[in-house]
C-alpha positions in Angstrom: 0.2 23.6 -8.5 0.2 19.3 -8.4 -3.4 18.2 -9.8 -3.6 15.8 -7.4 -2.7 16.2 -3.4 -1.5 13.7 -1.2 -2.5 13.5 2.6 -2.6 11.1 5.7 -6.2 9.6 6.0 -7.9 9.8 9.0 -11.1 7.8 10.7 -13.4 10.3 9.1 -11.9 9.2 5.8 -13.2 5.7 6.5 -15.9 6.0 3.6 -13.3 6.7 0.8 -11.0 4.4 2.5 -13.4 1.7 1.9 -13.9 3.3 -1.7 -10.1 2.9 -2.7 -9.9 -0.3 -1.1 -13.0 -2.0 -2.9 -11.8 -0.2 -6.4 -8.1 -1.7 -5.6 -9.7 -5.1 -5.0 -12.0 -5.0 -8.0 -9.3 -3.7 -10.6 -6.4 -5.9 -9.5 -7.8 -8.7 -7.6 -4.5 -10.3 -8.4 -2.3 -7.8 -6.5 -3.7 -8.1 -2.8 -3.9 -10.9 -0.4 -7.4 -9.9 0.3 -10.4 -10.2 -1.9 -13.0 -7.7 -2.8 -16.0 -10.2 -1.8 -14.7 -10.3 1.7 -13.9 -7.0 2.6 -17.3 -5.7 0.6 -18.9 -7.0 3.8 -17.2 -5.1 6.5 -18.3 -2.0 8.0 -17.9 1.2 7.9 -16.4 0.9 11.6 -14.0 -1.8 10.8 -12.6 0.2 8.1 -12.4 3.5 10.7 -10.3 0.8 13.0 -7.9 0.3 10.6 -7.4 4.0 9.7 -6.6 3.7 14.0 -4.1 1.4 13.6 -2.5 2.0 10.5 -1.1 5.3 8.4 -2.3 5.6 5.0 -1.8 8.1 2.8 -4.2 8.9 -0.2 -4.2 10.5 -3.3 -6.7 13.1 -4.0 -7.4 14.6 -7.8 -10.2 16.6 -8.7 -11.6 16.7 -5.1 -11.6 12.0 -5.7 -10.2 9.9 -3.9 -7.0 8.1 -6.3 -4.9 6.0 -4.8 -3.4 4.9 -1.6 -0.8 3.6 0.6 -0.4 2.0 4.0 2.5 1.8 6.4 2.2 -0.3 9.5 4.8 -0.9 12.1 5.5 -4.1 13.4 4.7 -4.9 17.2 7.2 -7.2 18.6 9.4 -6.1 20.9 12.7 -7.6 18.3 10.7 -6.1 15.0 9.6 -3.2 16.3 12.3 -1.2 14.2 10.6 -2.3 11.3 7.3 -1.1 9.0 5.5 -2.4 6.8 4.1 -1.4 3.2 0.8 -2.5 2.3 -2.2 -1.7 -0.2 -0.6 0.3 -2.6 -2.6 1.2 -5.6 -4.0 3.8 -7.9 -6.5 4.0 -9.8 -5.9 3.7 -13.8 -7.3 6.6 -15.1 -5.0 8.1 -12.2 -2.2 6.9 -13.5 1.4 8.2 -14.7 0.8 11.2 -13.3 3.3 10.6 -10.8 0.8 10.1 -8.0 2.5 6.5 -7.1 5.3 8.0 -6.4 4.1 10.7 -4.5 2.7 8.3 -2.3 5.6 6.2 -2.1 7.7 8.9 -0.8 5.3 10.2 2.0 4.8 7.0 3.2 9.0 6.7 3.3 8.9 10.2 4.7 6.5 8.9 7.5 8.8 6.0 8.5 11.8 7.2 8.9 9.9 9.3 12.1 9.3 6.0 13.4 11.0 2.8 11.7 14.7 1.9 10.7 13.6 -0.5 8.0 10.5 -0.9 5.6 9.4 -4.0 4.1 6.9 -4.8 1.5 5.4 -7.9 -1.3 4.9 -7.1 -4.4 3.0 -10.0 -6.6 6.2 -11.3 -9.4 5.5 -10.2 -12.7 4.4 -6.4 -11.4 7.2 -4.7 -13.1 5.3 -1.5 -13.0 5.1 -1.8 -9.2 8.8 -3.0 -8.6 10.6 -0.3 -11.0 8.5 2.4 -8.6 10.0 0.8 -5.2 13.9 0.7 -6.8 13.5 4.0 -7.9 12.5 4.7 -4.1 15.5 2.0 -2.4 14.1 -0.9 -2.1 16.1 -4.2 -3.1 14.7 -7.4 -3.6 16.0 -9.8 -0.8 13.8 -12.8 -1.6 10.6 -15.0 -3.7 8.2 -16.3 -1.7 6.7 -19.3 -4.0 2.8 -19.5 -4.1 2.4 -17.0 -1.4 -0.9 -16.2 -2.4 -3.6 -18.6 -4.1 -6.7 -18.1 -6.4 -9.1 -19.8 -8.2 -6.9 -18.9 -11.3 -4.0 -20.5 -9.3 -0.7 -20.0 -7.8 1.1 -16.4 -7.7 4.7 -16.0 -5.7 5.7 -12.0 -4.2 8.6 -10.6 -4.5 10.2 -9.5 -1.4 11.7 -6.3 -0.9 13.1 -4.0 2.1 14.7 -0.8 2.0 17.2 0.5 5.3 15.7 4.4 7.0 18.7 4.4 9.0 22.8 5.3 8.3 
């Protein structure tokens, strides 16, 4: 039996969505486009909405919350065919218990029902985070310089994609 279970969240999930989300924003403020201040003041229903509109799979161990990941398909009627990776984290004391990849692959699992193509941004220097996505497909097709800024400064993503479809 895996110690830890992995399963798509739904909108009564929205209190340990938030819970992942702040921890993820805390430990690795770096990492995200977002910042914990910010979403520390939404609501409860704004993180429900999002659970709507997005899938995300979570992490479970020892009946916690320990990670997550997010896939959300593009709307456009020419990038429809395409999803997109977001918010991946787990927790550190979660760690190297192959729960990152777990999550990885459901989320792939998920897409290929209903994307040809998955993108994702992975903040350069991450190596961690960018050995998981090879090991999963994904090739790096571009940097985007300063993509995100701080009051620490400057940090560029890496840009990767992976193909669903033969």
């Amino acid at each position: 039996m895996s110690p830890f279970e992995i399963r798509r969240l739904e909108i009564t999930d929205a209190q340990d969505y938030r819970a992942i989300r702040l921890a993820a924003l805390q430990g690795e403020p770096e990492a995200f486009g977002s910042v914990h201040q910010v979403e520390k003041e939404r609501s409860i229903a704004e993180f429900a909405e999002r659970l709507a509109t997005s899938i995300v799979f979570a992490a479970y161990a020892g009946g916690q919350i320990a990670g997550m990941a997010g896939l959300k398909q593009e709307t456009g009627p020419k990038d429809r065919h395409k999803g997109f990776v977001w918010g991946m984290y787990v927790r550190p004391e979660a760690r190297k218990q192959g729960i990152g990849s777990a999550l990885i692959a459901a989320t792939i699992d998920r897409a290929g029902d209903i994307v040809e193509q998955l993108t994702l941004t992975v903040v350069q220097g991450n190596e961690d985070a960018i050995l998981l996505y090879r090991k999963f497909g994904f090739q790096v097709y571009g940097i985007e310089p300063r993509a995100l800024k701080a009051a620490t400064g400057y940090a560029d993503e890496v840009l990767m994609s992976r193909i669903l479809i033969r």
